[in-house]
N, CA, C and O atoms as a GROMACS GRO file, in nm:
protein
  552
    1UNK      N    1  -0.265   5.636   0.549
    1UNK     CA    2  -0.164   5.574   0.468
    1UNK      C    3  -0.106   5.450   0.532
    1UNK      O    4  -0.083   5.350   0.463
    2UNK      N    5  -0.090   5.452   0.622
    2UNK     CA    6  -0.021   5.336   0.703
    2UNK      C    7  -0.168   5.213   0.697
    2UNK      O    8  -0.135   5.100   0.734
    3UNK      N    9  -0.267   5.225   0.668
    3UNK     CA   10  -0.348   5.097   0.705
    3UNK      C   11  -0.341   5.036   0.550
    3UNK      O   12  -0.405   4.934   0.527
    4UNK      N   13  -0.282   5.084   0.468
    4UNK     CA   14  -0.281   4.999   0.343
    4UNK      C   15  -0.125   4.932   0.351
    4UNK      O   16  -0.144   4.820   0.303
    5UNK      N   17  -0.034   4.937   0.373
    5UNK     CA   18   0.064   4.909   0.360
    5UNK      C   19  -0.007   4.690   0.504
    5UNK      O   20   0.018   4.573   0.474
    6UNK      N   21  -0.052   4.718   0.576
    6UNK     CA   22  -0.093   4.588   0.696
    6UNK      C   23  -0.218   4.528   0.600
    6UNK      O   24  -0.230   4.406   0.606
    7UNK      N   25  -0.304   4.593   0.522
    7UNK     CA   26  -0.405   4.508   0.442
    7UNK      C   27  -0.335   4.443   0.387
    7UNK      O   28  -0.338   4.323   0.417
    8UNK      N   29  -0.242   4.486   0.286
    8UNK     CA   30  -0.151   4.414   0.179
    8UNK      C   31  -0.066   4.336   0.226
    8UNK      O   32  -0.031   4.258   0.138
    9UNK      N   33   0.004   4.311   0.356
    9UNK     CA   34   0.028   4.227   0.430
    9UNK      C   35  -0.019   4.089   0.487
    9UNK      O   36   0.023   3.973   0.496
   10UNK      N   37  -0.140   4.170   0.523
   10UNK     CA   38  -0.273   4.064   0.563
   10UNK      C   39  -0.320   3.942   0.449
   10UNK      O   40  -0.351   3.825   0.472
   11UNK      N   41  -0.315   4.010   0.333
   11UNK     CA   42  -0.387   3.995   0.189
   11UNK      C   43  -0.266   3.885   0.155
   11UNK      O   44  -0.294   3.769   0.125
   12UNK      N   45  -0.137   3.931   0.162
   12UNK     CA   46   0.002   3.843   0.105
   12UNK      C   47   0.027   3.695   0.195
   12UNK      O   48   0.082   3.591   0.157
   13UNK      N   49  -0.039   3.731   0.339
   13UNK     CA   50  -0.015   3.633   0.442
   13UNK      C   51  -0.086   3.521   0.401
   13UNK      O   52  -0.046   3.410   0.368
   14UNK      N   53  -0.203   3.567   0.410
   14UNK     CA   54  -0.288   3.466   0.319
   14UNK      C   55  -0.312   3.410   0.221
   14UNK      O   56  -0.375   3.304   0.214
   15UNK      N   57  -0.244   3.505   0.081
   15UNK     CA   58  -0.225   3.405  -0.002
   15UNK      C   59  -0.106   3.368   0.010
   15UNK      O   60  -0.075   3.341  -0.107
   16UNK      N   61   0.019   3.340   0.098
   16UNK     CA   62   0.101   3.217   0.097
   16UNK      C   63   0.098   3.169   0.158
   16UNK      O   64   0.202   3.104   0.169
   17UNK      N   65  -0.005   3.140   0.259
   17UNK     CA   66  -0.077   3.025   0.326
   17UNK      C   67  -0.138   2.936   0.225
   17UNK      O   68  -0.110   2.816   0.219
   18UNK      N   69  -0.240   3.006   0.128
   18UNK     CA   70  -0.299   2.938   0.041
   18UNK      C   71  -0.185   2.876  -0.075
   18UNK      O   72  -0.197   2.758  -0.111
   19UNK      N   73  -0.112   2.933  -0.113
   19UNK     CA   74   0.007   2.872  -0.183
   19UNK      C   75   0.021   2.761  -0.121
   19UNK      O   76  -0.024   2.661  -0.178
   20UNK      N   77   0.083   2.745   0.007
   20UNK     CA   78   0.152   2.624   0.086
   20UNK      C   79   0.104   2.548   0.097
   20UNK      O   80   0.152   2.436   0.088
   21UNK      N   81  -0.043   2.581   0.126
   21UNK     CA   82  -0.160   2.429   0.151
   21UNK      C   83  -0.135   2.395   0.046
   21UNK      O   84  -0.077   2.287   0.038
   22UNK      N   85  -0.174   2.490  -0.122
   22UNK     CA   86  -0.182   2.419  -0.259
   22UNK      C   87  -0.110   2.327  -0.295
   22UNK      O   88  -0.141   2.220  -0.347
   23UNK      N   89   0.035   2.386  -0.256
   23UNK     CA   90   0.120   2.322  -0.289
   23UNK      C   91   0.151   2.196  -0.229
   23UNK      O   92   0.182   2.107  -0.308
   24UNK      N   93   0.150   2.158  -0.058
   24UNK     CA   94   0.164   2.072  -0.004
   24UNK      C   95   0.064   1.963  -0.030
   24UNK      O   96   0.106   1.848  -0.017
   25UNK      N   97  -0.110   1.986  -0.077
   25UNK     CA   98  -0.194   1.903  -0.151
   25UNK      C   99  -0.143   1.848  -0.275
   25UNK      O  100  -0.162   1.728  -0.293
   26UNK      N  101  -0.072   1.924  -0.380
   26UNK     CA  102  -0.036   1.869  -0.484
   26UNK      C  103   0.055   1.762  -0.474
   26UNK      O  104   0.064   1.658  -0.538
   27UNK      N  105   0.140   1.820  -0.353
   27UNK     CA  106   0.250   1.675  -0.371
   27UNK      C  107   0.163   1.535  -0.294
   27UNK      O  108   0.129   1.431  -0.350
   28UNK      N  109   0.141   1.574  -0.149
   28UNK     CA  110   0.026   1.468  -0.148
   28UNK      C  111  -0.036   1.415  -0.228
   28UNK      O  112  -0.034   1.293  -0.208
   29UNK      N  113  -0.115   1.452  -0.346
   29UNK     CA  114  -0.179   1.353  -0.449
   29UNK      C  115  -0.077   1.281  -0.530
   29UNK      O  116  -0.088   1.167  -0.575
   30UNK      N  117   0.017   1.354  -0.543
   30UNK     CA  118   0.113   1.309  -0.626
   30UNK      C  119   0.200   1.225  -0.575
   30UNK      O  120   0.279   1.150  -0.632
   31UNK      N  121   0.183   1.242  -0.479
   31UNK     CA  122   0.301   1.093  -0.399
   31UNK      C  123   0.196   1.000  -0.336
   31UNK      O  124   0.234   0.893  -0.288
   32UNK      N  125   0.100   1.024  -0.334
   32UNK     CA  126  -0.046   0.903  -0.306
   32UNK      C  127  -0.026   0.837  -0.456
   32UNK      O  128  -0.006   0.715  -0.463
   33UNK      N  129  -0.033   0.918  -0.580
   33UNK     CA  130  -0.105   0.848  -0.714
   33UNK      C  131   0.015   0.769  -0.790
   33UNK      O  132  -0.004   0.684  -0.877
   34UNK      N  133   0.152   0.815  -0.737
   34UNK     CA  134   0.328   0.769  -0.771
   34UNK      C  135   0.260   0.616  -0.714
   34UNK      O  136   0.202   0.534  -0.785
   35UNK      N  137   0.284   0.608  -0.576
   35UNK     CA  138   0.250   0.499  -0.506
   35UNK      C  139   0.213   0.415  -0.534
   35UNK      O  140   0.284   0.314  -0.539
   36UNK      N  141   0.053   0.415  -0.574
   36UNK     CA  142  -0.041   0.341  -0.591
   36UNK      C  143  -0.017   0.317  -0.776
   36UNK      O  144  -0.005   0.222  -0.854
   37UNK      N  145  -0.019   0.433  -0.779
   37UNK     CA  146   0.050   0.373  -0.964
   37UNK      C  147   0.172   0.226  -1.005
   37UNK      O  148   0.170   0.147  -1.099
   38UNK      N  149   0.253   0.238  -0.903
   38UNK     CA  150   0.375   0.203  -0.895
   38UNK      C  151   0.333   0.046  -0.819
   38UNK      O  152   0.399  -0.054  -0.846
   39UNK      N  153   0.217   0.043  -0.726
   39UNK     CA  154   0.219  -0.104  -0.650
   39UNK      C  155   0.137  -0.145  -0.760
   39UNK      O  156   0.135  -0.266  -0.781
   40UNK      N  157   0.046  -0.048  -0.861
   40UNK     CA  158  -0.076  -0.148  -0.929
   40UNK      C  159   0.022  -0.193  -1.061
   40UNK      O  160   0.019  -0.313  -1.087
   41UNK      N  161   0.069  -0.147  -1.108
   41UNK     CA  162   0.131  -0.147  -1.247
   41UNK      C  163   0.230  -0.254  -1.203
   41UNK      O  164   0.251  -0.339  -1.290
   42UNK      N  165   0.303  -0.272  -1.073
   42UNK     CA  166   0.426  -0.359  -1.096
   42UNK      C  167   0.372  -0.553  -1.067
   42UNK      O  168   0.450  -0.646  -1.090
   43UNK      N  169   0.252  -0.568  -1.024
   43UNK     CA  170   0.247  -0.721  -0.994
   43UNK      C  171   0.068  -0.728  -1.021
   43UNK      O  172   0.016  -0.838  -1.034
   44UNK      N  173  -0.011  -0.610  -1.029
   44UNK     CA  174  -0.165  -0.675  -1.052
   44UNK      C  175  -0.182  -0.694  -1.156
   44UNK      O  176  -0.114  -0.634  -1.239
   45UNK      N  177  -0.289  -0.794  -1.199
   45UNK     CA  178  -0.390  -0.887  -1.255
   45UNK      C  179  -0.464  -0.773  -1.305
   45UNK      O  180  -0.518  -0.808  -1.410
   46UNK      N  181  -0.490  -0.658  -1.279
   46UNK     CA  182  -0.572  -0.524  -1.328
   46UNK      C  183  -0.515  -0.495  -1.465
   46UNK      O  184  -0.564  -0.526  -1.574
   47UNK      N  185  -0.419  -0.440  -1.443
   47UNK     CA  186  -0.328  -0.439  -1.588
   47UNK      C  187  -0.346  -0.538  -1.721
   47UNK      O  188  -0.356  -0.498  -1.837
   48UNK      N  189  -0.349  -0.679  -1.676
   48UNK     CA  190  -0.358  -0.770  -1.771
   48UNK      C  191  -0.515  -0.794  -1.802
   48UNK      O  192  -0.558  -0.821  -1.914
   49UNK      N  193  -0.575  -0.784  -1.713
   49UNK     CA  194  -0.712  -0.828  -1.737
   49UNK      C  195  -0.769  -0.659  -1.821
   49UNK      O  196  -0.837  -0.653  -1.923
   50UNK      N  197  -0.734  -0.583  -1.769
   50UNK     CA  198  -0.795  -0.428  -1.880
   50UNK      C  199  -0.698  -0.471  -2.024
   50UNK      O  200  -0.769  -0.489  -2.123
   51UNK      N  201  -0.594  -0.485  -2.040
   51UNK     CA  202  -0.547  -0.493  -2.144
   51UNK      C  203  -0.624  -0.650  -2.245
   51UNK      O  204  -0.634  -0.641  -2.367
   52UNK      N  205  -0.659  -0.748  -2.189
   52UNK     CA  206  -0.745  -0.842  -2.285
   52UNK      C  207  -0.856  -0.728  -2.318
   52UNK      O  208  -0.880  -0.678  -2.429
   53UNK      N  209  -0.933  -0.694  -2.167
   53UNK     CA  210  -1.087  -0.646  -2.238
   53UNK      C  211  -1.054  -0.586  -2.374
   53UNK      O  212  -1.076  -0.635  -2.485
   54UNK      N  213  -0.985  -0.448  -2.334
   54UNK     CA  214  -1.007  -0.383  -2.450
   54UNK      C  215  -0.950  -0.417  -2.575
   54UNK      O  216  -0.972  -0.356  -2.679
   55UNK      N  217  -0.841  -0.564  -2.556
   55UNK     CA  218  -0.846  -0.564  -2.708
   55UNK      C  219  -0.941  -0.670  -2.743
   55UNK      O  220  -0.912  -0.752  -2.830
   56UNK      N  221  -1.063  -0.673  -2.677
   56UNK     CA  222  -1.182  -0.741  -2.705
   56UNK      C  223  -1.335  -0.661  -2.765
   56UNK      O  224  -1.412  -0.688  -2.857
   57UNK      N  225  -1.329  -0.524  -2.632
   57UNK     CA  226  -1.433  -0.440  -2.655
   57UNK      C  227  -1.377  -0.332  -2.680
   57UNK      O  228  -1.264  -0.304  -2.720
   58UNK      N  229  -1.531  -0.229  -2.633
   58UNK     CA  230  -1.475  -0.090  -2.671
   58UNK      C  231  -1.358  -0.047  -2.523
   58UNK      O  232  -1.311  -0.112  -2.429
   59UNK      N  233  -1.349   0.081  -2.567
   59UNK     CA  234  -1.227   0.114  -2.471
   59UNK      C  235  -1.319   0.201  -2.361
   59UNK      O  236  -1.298   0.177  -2.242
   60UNK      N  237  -1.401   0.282  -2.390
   60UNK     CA  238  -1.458   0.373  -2.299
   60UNK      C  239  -1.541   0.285  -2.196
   60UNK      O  240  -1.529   0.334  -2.084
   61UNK      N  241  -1.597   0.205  -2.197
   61UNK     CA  242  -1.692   0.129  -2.100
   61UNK      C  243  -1.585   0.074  -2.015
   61UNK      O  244  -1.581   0.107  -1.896
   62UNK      N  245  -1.484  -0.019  -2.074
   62UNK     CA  246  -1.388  -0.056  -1.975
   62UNK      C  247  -1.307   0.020  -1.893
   62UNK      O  248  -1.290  -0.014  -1.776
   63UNK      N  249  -1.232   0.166  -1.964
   63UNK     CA  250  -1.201   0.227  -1.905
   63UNK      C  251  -1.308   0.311  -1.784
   63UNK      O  252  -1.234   0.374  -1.710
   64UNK      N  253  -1.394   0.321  -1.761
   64UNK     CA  254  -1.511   0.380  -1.667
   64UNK      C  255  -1.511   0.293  -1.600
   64UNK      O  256  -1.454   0.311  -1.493
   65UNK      N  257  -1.569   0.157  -1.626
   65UNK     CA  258  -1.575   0.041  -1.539
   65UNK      C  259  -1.411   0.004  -1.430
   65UNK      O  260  -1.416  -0.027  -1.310
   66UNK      N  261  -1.298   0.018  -1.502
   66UNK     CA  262  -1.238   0.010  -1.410
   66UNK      C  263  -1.172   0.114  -1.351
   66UNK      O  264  -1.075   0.087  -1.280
   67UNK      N  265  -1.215   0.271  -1.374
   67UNK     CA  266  -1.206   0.365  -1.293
   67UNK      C  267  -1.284   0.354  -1.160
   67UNK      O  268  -1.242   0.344  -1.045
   68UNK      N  269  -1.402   0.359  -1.207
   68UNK     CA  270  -1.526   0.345  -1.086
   68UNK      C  271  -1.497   0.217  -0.970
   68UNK      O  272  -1.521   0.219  -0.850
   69UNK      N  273  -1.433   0.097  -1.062
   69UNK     CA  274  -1.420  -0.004  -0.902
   69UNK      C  275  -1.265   0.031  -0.895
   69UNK      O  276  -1.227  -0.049  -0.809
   70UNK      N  277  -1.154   0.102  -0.934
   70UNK     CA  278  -1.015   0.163  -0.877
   70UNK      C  279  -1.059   0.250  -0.742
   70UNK      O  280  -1.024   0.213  -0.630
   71UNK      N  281  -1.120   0.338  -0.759
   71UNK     CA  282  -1.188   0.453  -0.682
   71UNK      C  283  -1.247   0.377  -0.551
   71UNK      O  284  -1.202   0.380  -0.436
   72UNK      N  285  -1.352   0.312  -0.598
   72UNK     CA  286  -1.444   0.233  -0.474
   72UNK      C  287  -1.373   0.156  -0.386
   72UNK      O  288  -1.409   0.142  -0.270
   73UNK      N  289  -1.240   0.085  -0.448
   73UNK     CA  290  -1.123  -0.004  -0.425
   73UNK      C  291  -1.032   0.145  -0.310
   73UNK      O  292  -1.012   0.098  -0.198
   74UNK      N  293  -1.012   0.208  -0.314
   74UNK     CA  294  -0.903   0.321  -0.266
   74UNK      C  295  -1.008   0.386  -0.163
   74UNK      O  296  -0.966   0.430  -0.056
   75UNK      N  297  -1.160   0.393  -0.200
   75UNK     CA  298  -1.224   0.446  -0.078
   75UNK      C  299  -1.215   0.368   0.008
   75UNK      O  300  -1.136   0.411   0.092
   76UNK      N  301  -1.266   0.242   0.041
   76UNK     CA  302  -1.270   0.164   0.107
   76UNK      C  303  -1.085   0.141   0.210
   76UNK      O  304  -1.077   0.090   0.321
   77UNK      N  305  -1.005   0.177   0.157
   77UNK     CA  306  -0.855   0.142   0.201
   77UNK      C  307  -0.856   0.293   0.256
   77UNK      O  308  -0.836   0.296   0.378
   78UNK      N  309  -0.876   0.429   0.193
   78UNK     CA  310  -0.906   0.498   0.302
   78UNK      C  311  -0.985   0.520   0.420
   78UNK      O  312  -0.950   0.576   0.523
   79UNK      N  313  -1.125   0.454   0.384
   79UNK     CA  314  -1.168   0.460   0.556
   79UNK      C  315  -1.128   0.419   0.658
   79UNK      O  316  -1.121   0.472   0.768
   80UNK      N  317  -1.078   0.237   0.590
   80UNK     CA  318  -1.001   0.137   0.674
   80UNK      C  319  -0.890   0.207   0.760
   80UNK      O  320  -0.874   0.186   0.880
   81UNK      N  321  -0.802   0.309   0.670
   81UNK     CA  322  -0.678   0.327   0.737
   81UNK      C  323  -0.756   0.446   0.817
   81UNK      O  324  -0.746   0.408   0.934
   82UNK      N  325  -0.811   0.537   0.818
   82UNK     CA  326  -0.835   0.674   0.851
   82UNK      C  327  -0.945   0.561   0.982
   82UNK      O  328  -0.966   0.649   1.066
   83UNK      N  329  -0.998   0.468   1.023
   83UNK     CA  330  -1.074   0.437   1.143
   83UNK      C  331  -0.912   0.333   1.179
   83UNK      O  332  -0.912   0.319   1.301
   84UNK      N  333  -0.825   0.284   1.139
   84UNK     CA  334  -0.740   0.216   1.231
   84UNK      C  335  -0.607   0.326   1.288
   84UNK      O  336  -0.534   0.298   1.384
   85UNK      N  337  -0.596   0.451   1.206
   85UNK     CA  338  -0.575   0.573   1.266
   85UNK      C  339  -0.590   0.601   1.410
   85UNK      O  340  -0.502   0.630   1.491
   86UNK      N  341  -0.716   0.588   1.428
   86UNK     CA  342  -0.783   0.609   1.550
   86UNK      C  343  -0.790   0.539   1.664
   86UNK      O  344  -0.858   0.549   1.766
   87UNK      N  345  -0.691   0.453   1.620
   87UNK     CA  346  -0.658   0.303   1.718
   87UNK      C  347  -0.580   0.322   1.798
   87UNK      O  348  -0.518   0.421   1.757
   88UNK      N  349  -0.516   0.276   1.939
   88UNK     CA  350  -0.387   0.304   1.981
   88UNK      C  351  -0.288   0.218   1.916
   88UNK      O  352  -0.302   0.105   1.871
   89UNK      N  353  -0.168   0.309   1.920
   89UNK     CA  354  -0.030   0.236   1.819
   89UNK      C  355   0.000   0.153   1.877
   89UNK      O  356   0.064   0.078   1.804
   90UNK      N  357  -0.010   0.100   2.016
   90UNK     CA  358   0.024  -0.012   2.062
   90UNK      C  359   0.000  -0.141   1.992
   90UNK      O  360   0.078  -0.226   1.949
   91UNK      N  361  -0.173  -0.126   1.991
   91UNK     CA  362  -0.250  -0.169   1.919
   91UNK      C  363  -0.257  -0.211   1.834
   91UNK      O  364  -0.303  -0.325   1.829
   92UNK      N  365  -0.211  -0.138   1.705
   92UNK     CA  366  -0.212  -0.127   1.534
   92UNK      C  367  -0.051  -0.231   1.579
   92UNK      O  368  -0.065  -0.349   1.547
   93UNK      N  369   0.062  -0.204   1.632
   93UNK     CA  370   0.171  -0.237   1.629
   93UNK      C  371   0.166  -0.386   1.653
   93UNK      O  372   0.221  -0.466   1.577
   94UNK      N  373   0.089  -0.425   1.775
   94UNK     CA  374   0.046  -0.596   1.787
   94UNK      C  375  -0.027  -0.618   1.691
   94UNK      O  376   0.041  -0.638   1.590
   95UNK      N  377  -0.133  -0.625   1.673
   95UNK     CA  378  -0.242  -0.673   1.569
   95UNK      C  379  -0.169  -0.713   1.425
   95UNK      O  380  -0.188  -0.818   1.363
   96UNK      N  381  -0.062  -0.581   1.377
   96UNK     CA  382   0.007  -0.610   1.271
   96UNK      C  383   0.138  -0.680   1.297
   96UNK      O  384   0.168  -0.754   1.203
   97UNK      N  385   0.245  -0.679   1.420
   97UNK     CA  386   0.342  -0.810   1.431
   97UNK      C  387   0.238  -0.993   1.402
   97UNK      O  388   0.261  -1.085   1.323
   98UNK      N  389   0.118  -0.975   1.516
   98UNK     CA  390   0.043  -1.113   1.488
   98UNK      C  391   0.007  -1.135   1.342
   98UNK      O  392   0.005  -1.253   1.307
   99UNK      N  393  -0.024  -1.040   1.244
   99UNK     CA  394  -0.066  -1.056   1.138
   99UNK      C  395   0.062  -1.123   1.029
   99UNK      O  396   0.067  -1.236   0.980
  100UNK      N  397   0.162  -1.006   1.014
  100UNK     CA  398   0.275  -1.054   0.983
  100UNK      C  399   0.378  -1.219   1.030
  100UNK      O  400   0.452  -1.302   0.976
  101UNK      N  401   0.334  -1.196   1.127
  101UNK     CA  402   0.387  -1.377   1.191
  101UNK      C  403   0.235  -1.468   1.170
  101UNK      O  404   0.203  -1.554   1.252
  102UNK      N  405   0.185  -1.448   1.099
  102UNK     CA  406   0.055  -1.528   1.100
  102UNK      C  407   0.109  -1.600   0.949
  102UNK      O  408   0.134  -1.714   0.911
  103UNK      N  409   0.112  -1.467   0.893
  103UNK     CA  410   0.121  -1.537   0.727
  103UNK      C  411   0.272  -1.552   0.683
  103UNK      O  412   0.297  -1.568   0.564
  104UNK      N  413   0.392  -1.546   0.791
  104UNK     CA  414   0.486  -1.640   0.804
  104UNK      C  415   0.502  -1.787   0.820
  104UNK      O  416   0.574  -1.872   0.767
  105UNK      N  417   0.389  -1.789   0.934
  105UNK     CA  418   0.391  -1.952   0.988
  105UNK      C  419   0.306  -2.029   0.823
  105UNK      O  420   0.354  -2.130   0.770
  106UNK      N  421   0.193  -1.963   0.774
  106UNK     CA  422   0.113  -2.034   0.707
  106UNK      C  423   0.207  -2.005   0.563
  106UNK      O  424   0.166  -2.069   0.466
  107UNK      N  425   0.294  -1.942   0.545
  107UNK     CA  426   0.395  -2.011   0.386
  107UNK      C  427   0.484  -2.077   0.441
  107UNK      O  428   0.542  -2.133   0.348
  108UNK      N  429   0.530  -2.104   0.529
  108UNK     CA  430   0.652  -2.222   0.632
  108UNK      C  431   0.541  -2.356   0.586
  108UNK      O  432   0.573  -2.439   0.502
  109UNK      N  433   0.425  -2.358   0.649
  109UNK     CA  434   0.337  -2.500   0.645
  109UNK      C  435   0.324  -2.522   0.502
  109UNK      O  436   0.340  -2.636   0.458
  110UNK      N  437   0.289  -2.403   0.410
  110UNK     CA  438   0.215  -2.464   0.277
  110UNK      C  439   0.356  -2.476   0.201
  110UNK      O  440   0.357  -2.549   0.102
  111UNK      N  441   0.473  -2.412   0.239
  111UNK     CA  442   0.617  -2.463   0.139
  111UNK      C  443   0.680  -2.601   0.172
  111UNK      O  444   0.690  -2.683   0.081
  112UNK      N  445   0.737  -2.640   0.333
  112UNK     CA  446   0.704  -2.742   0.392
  112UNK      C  447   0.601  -2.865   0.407
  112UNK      O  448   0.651  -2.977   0.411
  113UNK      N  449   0.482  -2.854   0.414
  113UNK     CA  450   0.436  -2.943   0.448
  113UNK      C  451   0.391  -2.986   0.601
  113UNK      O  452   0.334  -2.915   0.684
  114UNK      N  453   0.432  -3.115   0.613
  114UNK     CA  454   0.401  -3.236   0.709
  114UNK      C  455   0.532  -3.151   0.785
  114UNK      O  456   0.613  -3.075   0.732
  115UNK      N  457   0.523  -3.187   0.911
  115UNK     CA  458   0.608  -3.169   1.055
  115UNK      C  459   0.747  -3.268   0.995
  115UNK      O  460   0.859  -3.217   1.005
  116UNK      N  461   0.733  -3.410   0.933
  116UNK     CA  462   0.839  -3.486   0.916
  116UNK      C  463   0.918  -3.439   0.798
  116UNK      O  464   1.032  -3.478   0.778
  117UNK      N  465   0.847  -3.343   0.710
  117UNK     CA  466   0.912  -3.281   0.595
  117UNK      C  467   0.967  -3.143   0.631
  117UNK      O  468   1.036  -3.068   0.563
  118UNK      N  469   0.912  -3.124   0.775
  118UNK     CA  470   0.997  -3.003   0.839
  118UNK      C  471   1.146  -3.032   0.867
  118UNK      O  472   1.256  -2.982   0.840
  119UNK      N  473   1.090  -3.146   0.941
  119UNK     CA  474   1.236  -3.210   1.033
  119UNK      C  475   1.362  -3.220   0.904
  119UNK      O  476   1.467  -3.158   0.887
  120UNK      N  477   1.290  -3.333   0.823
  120UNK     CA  478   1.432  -3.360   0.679
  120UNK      C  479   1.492  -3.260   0.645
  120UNK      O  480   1.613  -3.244   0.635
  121UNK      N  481   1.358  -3.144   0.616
  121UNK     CA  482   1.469  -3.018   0.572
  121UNK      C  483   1.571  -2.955   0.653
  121UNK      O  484   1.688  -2.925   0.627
  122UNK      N  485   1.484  -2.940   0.784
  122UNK     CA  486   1.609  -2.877   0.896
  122UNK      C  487   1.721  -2.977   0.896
  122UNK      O  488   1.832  -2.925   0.904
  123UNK      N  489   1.717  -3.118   0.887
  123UNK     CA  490   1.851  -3.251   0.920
  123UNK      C  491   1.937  -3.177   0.806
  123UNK      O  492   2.054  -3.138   0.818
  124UNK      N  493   1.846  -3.166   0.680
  124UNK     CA  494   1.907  -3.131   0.565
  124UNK      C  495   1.995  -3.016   0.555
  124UNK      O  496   2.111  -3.032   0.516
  125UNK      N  497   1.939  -2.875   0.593
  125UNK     CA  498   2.013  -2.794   0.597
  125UNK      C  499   2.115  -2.755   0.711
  125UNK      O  500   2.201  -2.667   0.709
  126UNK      N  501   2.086  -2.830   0.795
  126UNK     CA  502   2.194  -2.822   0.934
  126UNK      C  503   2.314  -2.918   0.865
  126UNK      O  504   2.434  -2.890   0.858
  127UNK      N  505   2.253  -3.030   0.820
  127UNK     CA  506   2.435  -3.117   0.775
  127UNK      C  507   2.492  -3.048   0.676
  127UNK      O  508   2.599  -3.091   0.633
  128UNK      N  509   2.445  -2.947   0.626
  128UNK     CA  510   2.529  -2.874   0.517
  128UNK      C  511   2.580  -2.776   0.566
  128UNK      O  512   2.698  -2.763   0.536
  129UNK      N  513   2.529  -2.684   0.647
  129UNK     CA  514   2.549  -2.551   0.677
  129UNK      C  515   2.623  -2.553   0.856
  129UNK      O  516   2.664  -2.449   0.908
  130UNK      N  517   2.625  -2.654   0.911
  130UNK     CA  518   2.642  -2.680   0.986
  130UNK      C  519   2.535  -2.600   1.122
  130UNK      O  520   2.542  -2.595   1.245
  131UNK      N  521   2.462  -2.557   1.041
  131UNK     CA  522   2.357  -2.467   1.168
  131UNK      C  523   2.220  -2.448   1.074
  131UNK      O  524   2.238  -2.451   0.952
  132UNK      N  525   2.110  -2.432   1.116
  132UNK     CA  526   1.973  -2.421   1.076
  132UNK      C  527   1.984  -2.314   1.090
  132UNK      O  528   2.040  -2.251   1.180
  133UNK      N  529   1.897  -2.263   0.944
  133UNK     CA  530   1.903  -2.124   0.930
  133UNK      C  531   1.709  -2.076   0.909
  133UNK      O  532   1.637  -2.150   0.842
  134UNK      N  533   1.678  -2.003   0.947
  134UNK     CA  534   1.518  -2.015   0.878
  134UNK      C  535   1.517  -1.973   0.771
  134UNK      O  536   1.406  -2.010   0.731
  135UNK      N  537   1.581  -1.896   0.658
  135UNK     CA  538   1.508  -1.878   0.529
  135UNK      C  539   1.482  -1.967   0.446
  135UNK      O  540   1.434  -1.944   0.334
  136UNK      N  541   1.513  -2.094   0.496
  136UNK     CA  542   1.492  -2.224   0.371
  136UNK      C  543   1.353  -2.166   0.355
  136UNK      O  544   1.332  -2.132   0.239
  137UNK      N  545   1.252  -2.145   0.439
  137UNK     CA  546   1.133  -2.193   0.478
  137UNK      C  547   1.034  -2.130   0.357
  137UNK      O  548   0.920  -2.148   0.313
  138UNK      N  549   1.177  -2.028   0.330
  138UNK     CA  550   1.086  -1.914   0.219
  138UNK      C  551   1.151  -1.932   0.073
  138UNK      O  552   1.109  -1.867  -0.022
   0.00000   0.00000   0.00000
């Protein structure tokens, strides 16, 4: 009598293990697909360009077509991240400050200009503000 009472134990342990994983996968997809729903829908060119096709063609080819390159698009950003994972954080932490100050300096040059259209603006915003500030730049 006593070894059924530790099966059913055994049996319960495991399925709320299996619960927890389930459950902790579901929100994972669901806060992966929130995400990615939420960055594609608010500023891409995906949106607008599926919405001409189909009010051009049929709906099923386009919709497949841009499932299949969404997917291929998200594999590719998972391997990327899952091999820079494997990087040291030191690492990932420089590579991405240089990256981030990379494409600072290069919208400073392409909003600015010429070095002498640097200078006017800084003369410019220092005689007003009485101090140079950097967000003109942006």
């Amino acid at each position: 009598m006593s070894c059924g009472p530790r099966i059913l134990r055994v049996s319960h342990g495991r399925d709320a293990r299996a619960t927890i994983i389930r459950t902790q996968v579901i929100l994972i997809f669901f806060t992966a697909f929130g995400t990615v729903f939420v960055a594609e829908i608010v500023g891409d060119k995906l949106l607008y360009t599926t919405g001409v096709l189909a009010a051009r063609y049929r709906t099923l080819p386009i919709m497949l077509g841009m499932a299949i390159a969404f997917m291929a698009k998200m594999g590719v950003a998972v391997l990327v991240g899952e091999a820079i994972s494997k990087l040291p954080g030191p690492l990932v932490a420089t590579i991405t400050a240089i990256s981030f100050l990379g494409v600072a300096c290069v919208r400073a040059v392409a909003k600015i200009g010429s070095p002498a259209k640097f200078r006017q603006e800084a003369s410019r915003v220092k005689g007003r503000h009485g101090f140079v500030r950097g967000d003109f730049l942006f």
